[in-house]
C-alpha positions in Angstrom: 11.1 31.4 -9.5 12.1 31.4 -13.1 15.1 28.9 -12.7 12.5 26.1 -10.9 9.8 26.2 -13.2 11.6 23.9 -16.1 12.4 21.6 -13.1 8.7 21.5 -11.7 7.4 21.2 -14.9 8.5 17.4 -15.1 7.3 16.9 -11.4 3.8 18.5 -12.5 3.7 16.5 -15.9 4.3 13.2 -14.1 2.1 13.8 -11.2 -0.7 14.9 -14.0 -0.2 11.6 -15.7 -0.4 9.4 -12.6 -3.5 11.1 -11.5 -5.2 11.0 -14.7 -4.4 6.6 -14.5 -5.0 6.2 -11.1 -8.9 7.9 -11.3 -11.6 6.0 -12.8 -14.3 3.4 -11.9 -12.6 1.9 -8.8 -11.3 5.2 -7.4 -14.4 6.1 -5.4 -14.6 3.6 -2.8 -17.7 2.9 -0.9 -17.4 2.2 2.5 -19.7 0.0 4.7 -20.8 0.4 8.2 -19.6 -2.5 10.4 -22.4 -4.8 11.2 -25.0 -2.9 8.9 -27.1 -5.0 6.7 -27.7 -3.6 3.0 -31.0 -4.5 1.5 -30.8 -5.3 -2.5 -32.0 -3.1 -4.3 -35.5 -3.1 -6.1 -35.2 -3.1 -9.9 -38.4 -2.2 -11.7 -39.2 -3.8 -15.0 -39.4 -0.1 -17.0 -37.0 2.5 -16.4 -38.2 5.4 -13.9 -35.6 7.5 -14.5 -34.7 9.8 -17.8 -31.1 11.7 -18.3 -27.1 10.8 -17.5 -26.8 7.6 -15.9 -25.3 7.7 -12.0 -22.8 5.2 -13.3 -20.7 5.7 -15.9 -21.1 4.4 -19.1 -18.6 1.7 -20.4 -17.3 2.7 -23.9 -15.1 0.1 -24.4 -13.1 -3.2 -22.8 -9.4 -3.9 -23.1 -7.8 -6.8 -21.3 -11.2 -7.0 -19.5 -10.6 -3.8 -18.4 -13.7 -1.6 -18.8 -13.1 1.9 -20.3 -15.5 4.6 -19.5 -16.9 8.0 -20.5 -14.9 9.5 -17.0 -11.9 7.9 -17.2 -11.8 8.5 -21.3 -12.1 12.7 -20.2 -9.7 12.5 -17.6 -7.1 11.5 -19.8 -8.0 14.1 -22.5 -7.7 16.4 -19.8 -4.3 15.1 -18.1 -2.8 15.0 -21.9 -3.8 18.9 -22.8 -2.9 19.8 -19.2 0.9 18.5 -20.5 0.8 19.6 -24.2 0.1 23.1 -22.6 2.5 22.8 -19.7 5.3 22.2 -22.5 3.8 24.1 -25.2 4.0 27.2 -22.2 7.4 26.1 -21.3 9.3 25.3 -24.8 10.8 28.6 -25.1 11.4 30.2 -21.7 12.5 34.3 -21.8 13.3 36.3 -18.9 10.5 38.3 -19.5 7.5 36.3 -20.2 4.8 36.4 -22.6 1.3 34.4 -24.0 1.4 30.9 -22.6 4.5 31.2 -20.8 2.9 34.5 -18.6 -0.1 32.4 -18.2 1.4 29.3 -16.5 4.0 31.7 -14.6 0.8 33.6 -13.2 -0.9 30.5 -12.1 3.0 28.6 -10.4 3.7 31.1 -9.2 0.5 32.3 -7.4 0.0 28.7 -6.1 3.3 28.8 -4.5 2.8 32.4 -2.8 -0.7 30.8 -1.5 0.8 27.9 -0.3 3.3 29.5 1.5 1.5 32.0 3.1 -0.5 29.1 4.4 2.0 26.0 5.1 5.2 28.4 5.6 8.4 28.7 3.2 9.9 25.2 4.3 6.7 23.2 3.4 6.5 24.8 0.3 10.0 23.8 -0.9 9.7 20.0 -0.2 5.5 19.8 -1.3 4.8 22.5 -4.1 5.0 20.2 -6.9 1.9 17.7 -5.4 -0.2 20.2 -4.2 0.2 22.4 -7.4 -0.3 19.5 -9.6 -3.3 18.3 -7.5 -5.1 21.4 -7.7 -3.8 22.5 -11.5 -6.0 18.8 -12.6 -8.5 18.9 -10.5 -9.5 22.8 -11.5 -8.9 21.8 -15.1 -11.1 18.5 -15.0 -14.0 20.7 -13.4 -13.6 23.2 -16.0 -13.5 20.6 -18.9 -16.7 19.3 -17.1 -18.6 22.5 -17.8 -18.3 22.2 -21.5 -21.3 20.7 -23.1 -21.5 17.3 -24.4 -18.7 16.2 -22.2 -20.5 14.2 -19.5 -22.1 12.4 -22.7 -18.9 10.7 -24.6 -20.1 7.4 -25.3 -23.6 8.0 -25.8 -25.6 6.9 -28.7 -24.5 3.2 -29.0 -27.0 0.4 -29.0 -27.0 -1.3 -26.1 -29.6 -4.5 -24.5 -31.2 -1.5 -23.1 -31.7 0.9 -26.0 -29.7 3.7 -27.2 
């Protein structure tokens, strides 16, 4: 398991990066029912609602493109998910220590899970997506828990207030 680590850890890197661009405003798609009519909505004069927006907020625009609190987290996340995967991977031993035990633990884990559950063939040709899916997405959750993070880009004056 040793010896396919530094080549997974390229797959996992690049599959960390890609998720981290592809998520953001227009990757939850809402879908229509066929034939359904949607009513618009009603929009009160005053604000009846206090706290996080549903939406979120735009920090900034480049190219047109809007930039927002979630998309501005994700890549924070997907960038120290990669500084650690390297950092944990610079100076592989045969007997691991520190960072190197910790990503170990969690590889190598993931891969005994998955192949108790998709069988040793599956494992071999898929490991690298599914670890790398679920290494980001536990990551993003836990960078979600810390306080202030659902907040970046708050405090700016905008038509509406602050």
């Amino acid at each position: 398991m040793i010896a396919q680590v530094p080549k997974l850890k390229y797959r996992v890197a690049l599959l960390l990066l890609a998720a981290a661009l592809f998520t953001g405003p227009g990757s939850g798609l809402v879908f229509a029912q066929a034939g359904e009519k949607s009513t618009p909505p009603v929009v009160s004069p005053e604000p009846t609602e206090t706290g996080l927006r549903q939406d979120a907020v735009e920090i900034a625009r480049i190219f047109e493109l809007p930039i927002t609190n979630s998309m501005v987290v994700t890549w924070i996340t997907a960038l120290g998910l990669i500084a650690f995967a390297k950092f944990a991977t610079r100076n592989m031993k045969p007997v691991p220590e520190g960072a190197q035990n910790l990503w170990e633990w969690l590889v190598e884990g993931l891969h005994t899970f998955l192949e108790g559950v998709i069988g040793s063939h599956l494992v071999k040709r898929t490991f690298w997506f599914f670890a790398s899916i679920f290494i980001f997405i536990l990551a993003a959750n836990w960078v979600g828990l810390i306080p202030g993070v659902g907040t970046v880009g708050w405090g700016h004056q905008t038509p509406r207030g602050l």
